[in-house]
C-alpha angles and dihedrals in degrees: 000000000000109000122164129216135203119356094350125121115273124247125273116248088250088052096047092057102038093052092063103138119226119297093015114137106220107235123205116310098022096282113136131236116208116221115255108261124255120267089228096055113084110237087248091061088041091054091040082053106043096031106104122245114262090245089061096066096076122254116326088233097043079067112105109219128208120240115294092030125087127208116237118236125253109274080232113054129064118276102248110217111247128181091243116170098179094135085124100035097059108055084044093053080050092046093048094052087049087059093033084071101035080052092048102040084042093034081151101052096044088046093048096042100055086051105046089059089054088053089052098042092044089074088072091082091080094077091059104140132254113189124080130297110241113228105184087059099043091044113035125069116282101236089012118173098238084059098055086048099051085055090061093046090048082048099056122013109056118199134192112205080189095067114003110024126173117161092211089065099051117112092209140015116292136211105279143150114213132192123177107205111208123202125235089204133059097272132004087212085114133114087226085056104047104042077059089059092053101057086047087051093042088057095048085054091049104058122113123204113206117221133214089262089059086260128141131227112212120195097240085057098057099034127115113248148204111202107324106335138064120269111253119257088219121010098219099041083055099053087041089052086048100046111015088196101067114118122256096184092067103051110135120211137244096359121044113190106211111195086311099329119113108227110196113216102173107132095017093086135039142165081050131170117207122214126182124341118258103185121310095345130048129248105268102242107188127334125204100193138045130194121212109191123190114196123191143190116275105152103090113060090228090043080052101058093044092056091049090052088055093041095060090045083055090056098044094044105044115089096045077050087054095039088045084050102055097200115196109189109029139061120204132197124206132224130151134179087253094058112079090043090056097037088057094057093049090049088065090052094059101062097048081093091050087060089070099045095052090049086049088047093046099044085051096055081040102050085040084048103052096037130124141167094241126076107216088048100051122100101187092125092041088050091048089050094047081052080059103039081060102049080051080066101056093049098046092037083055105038091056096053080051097058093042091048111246112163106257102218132191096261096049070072091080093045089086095060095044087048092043089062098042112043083062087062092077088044095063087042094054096039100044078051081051096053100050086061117104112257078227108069126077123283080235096054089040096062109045082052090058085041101054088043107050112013095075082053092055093040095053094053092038090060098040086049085045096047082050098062100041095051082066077078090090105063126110090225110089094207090067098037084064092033085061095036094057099033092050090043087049094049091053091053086040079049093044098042091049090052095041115017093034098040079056092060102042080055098051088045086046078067088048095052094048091046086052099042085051091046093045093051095040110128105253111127079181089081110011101103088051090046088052093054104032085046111028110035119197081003103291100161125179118262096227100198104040161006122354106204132208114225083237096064094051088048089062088048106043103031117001104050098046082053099060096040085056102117089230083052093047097055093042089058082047090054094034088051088047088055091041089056097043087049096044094050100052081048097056083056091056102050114126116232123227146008114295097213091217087075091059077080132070121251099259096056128130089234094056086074090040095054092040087059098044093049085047089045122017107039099099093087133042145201114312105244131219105232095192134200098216103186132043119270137173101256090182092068105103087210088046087054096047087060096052089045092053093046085055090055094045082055098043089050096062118108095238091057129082104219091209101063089060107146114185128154100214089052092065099043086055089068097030084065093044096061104037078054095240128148106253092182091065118090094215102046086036087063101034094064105039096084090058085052104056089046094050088051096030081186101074085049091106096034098084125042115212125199127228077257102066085253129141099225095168141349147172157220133189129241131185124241123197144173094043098126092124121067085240094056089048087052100039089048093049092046095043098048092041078048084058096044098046089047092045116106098222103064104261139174138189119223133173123150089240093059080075089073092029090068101072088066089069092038107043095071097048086041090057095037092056094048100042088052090043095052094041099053088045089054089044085056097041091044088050093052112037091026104081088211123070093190083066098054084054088057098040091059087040085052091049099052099044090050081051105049087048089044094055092031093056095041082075089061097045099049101252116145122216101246142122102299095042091044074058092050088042091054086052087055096068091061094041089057098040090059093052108046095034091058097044095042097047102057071043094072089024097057117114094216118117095211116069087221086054091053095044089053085044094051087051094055101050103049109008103100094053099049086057086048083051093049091040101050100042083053090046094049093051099029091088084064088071091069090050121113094230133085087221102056091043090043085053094043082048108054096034077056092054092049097049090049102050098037092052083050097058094045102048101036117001097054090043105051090038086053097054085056090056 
């Protein structure tokens, strides 16, 4: 009879029927039943009889072998000379056996252990954090320039937001409400508008937050002030409110001049229409958009507080204030300091439900993917179970970063559904091993079969998953440092519980399957026709010796890989990779660079308008930008002035700076000596007076910074900068006018408290680039020493790069910025890949098969079915992400799509087909 065992090709119908051994009755569709044993003969006689003759195995080369195993050559053909280096994977495929038998003789020990520790580790959740997450620290380069920046401007220009505010001058954020008004008509430069501004603005200004003493915060006690007032929320608005008649219709932008006082507008007003121009600005025609800004106090820690405390009681207030309001000819927007921060928080609430629905998803496939009609062979309670053993991962890999203190962010909240996918992967893998074992050797025997097959297998992709993650180390984004902290902890507990805890279980259901095999062939004419049909529905007995093959597999054998290997097929999968490239290349230029903080919110959120107006309206002109002079100089040396002078040009040429908004200290008190006919080029004049000067323009006071020693050691002036609204406008401005200030003469720097966030679109590409290079040269090394097959470690890395190349191009398409969360995803790609194409192009080379066509169609039997698990349980386990409110959870759910698509595709048809022509 020629039966075949473990990972090799079922029989044909006409095999099958022809190899019925004496005295078997042949049941319906040719498929033999053994007569029940003796009761006389011992269990050891009955396996030495029924147990089938080596030779009737097939062939011991015609047997496909799983990763990690290699199938011995025919005794009678020649040994054919390979390149093997399986120096490693050998004695590990000895060692796993080893364990394959201690976990199957002790199932109990290795299952109570493994829980216990959970049990253990879980308590670590209680040590889930509760204070805010700060953003500025997960999601802006760790040592970024701006930082280091800001440290220099905190260290020697003081400021007082409760005398002399100016938000320009300001190192860091400060507390503020915002609220942008839009017109219903063509223009709100109209007395009906904005007197109904004011009242919006009059009833801002009126709220009161109550405080925990039965205090209340008014607005005009928070605010940040000049001089004694507060400082107005919109500059126009304010000189309209204090004289009605002014004229609206010869306003000039951006610059008003006021009886002889510049009055900057830029970013007040947006949507606008210039007319002629009046001077160095133009006569404001007609605006759409107005922006009221309410600074407060933050300072002072207690100020602070205060300011908080109104801030939350304008959020909570705002839109009954709007509705009691009525307002007719006007729409507004809302946004505080405080918002981002809160809306955040809330993002990561709303996908806690999403976590059920994903384990119920996954049990299901699970539970589809492991069932049979027969009831010794099905696995549904051992899949159900492997669902479970991961989720004992998450809890323990978690638990422990908790105890040992590593930050939990918001995005470690998608780890448990990537590792929910992929920690199945090994189950399939284990139990389809599982399935090809004859129902007649010991569990024991079984198992350590199953062990030194498959476990090498499972150990080489869990470490390069593993490396992967661990590699993201290196970024310069926290959020992803702890992202790939938690995540690569939690996959070698998922590594460590397949091999130990699960092991245990398929032990414990091999007993089962002996009790119920013994139960089912026990003499008692009484019941067999019920335990055939309550057992072995349509007929589907156990072959007891064998294979138990999944109608997949025989799909890639039968159908599927002839197809591929079909010379019209094959160059059909040429064109369509040529396409996929040149796709995924013009993709990879069009990627857009860096986090736009409005998608740290869901979509319902109040921002997602406020942002949407300010980018349709606003966006013309950008943050106003410290230009510094970090060193002291002698400023009253004509040619040291000339320098600086010519550095301020260089940046006012540039084409993201407005050359009219120009604001520098030195440059006034030119003309201020000039025309007090003093000697500016004289030290001792140049510093007497200076102090006149700066009380004379209190603005400049904190401008220039003067040493104990009557010295100037730094100093500043302000520049605007426009037309930044892309994140590669943002990039290309902050690295050209560092590039300024690095190539300038005179020591400059440029400084403004945006540049903090603006860093991570000069950070994130050399970020990805380095870890990508990183991860990929640690899975080439770890391919080279534990794969015994160093062709497949060439198309493995070839596999890498081309998943990654059609991961980052058609991100482009699909509106997925490269930014902190997908470098993560793309990280995660390079194990992906490395799974797919290791495992397919491996039982390539081992195959036994003399025609390339032959191995390709083998390879895709063996190990066919459980890549496209793989790929669909790892899509089922992230797909519930795509119904989530927030960018982060859907970028996540997108890319981890695109992987998953294009990896499975390499494996199952790319690699195949490339390798036939090799």
């Amino acid at each position: 009879m020629s039966r075949r065992s473990s990972k090799v090709a079922p029989r044909e119908p006409h095999e099958a029927a022809a190899g019925s051994e004496a005295g078997s009755e042949p049941e319906e569709g040719g498929r033999p039943t053994s007569p029940p044993p003796t009761p006389a003969r011992r269990p050891a006689e009955e396996r030495e009889r029924r147990a089938p003759a080596p030779e009737a195995l097939g062939p011991p080369s015609e047997r496909p072998q799983p990763l990690g195993q290699e199938a011995p050559a025919e005794r009678e053909a020649p040994r054919r000379r390979r390149c093997h280096t399986s120096c490693v994977e050998r004695p590990l495929s000895r060692s796993f056996g080893r364990l394959g038998r201690a976990v199957a003789t002790h199932p109990w020990a290795f299952l109570l252990a493994p829980m216990a520790l959970t049990a253990a580790l879980g308590s670590g959740f209680a040590f889930l954090p509760e204070e805010e997450e700060n953003l500025e620290e997960q999601y802006t380069p760790v040592g970024g320039p701006a930082k280091a920046e800001r440290r220099f401007v905190q260290a020697h220009f003081s400021t007082d937001d409760a005398r002399r505010f100016s938000a320009s001058r300001m190192s860091t954020e400060t507390n503020f409400a915002s609220v942008l008004v839009v017109s219903d008509a063509d223009s709100l430069l109209d007395a009906e508008v904005f007197a109904e501004v004011s009242r919006l603005d009059q009833a801002v200004r009126g709220l009161r937050a109550a405080v925990e003493n039965g205090s209340q915060v008014r607005y005009h006690e928070v605010c940040a002030k000049f001089k004694a007032g507060c400082v107005p929320p919109n500059p126009l608005l304010y000189l309209w409110q204090r004289n009605p008649a002014l004229d609206l219709g010869h306003v000039t932008f951006p610059v008003l001049n006021l009886s002889g006082h510049p009055i900057f507008l830029a970013g007040f007003f947006g949507g606008n229409t210039l007319g002629e121009w009046l001077g160095p600005s133009r006569r404001l025609a007609a605006s759409k958009a107005m922006h009221l800004l309410y600074f407060l106090q933050t300072e002072e820690p207690e100020q602070s507080r205060r300011s908080k405390a109104w801030l939350v009681h304008f959020l909570d207030q705002f839109e009954d204030l709007q509705s009691r309001l009525a307002l007719r000819t006007i729409k507004v927007v809302y946004f505080t300091s405080l918002s981002r921060q809160l809306e955040f928080e809330a993002t990561s609430m709303t996908v806690i439900p999403l976590f059920h629905m994903a384990y119920v998803l996954i049990i299901l496939f699970a539970i589809i993917s492991c069932f049979r009609l027969n009831c010794i062979r099905t696995k549904m309670g051992v899949a159900v179970f492997g669902v479970f053993n991961v989720a004992m991962a998450v809890v323990s890999g978690f638990g422990l970063m908790l105890h040992i203190g590593v930050p939990f962010v918001i995005i470690v909240a998608n780890s448990p559904f990537l590792i929910l996918g992929v920690g199945v992967d090994d189950m399939f893998i284990m139990i389809s091993a599982w399935q090809k074992t004859s129902l007649l050797v010991t569990v024991r025997e079984r198992l350590s079969s199953v062990y030194s097959k498959v476990a090498v297998s499972i150990t080489i992709t869990s470490i390069t998953n593993v490396l992967a993650f661990y590699t993201g180390i290196m970024s310069s984004f926290r959020s992803v440092q702890y992202f790939c902290i938690y995540t690569g902890t939690t996959l070698v507990f998922c590594y460590c519980y397949k091999i130990t805890c699960f092991g245990a279980v398929m032990a414990l259901d091999g007993r089962r399957e002996v009790g119920c095999l013994h139960w089912v062939k026990k003499p008692d004419p009484k019941y067999a026709s019920l335990k055939k049909t309550c057992c072995f529905p349509l007929g589907s007995v156990p072959d007891e010796y064998g294979a138990d093959n999944h109608p997949m597999n025989l799909f890639f054998r039968d159908y599927f890989g002839p197809f591929l290997t079909t010379t019209k097929c094959k160059l059909f999968v040429v064109l369509t990779y040529i396409l996929y490239i040149i796709s995924s290349i013009y993709g990879c230029f069009h990627v857009q660079e860096g986090l736009d903080l409005r998608n740290l919110a869901s979509d319902d959120s109040y921002i997602i308008p406020y942002f949407n107006i300010e980018q349709d309206y606003f966006s013309e002109y950008g943050p106003r930008v410290m230009v510094i002079v970090t060193e002291s100089i002698n400023y009253w040396d004509e040619d040291v002035r000339q320098e600086l002078e010519k550095c301020l040009i260089k940046f006012e040429e540039n084409s993201y700076v407005d050359k009219n908004l120009t604001e520098f200290w030195l440059r006034q008190y030119v003309k201020y000596m000039k025309n007090s006919s003093q000697d500016i080029n004289n030290k001792k004049t140049f510093m007497d007076n200076l102090s006149v000067f700066l009380s004379t323009f209190p603005i400049f006071t904190y401008d220039v910074n003067v040493s104990s020693s009557n010295e100037i050691t730094s100093s500043r002036g302000f520049i605007q900068v426009m037309s930044v609204s892309s994140s590669k406008s943002k990039k290309l401005m902050l690295l050209q006018l560092r590039d300024i200030a690095d190539k300038c003469e005179v020591p400059l720097m440029v400084y403004n408290q945006a540049f903090i966030y603006f860093d991570q679109f000069a950070a994130i590409l050399e970020n990805t680039v380095r870890n990508v290079i990183v991860a990929s040269v640690a899975m080439f090394i770890v391919s080279l020493l534990l794969i015994p097959h160093p062709v497949c470690s060439i198309w493995v890395t070839f596999a890498i790069a081309s998943v990654i190349v059609g991961v980052t191009g058609f991100m482009a398409f699909w509106k997925v910025n490269l930014d902190s969360i997908s470098m993560i995803n793309l990280v995660i790609c390079i194990g992906f890949s490395f799974d797919f194409s290791a495992h397919i192009s491996y039982a390539f080379v081992s195959s036994s098969k003399t025609t390339v066509n032959g191995k390709a169609t083998d390879a895709l039997y063996m190990l066919g079915y459980p890549v496209l698990q793989s790929a669909i349980s790892t899509i089922i386990g992230v797909c519930v992400l795509a119904a989530a409110k927030a960018y982060i959870f859907r970028t996540f759910f997108k890319i981890m799509f695109l992987v998953m698509l294009f990896g499975a595709a390499h494996g199952l048809i790319f690699i195949p087909v490339f390798l036939t022509f090799f």
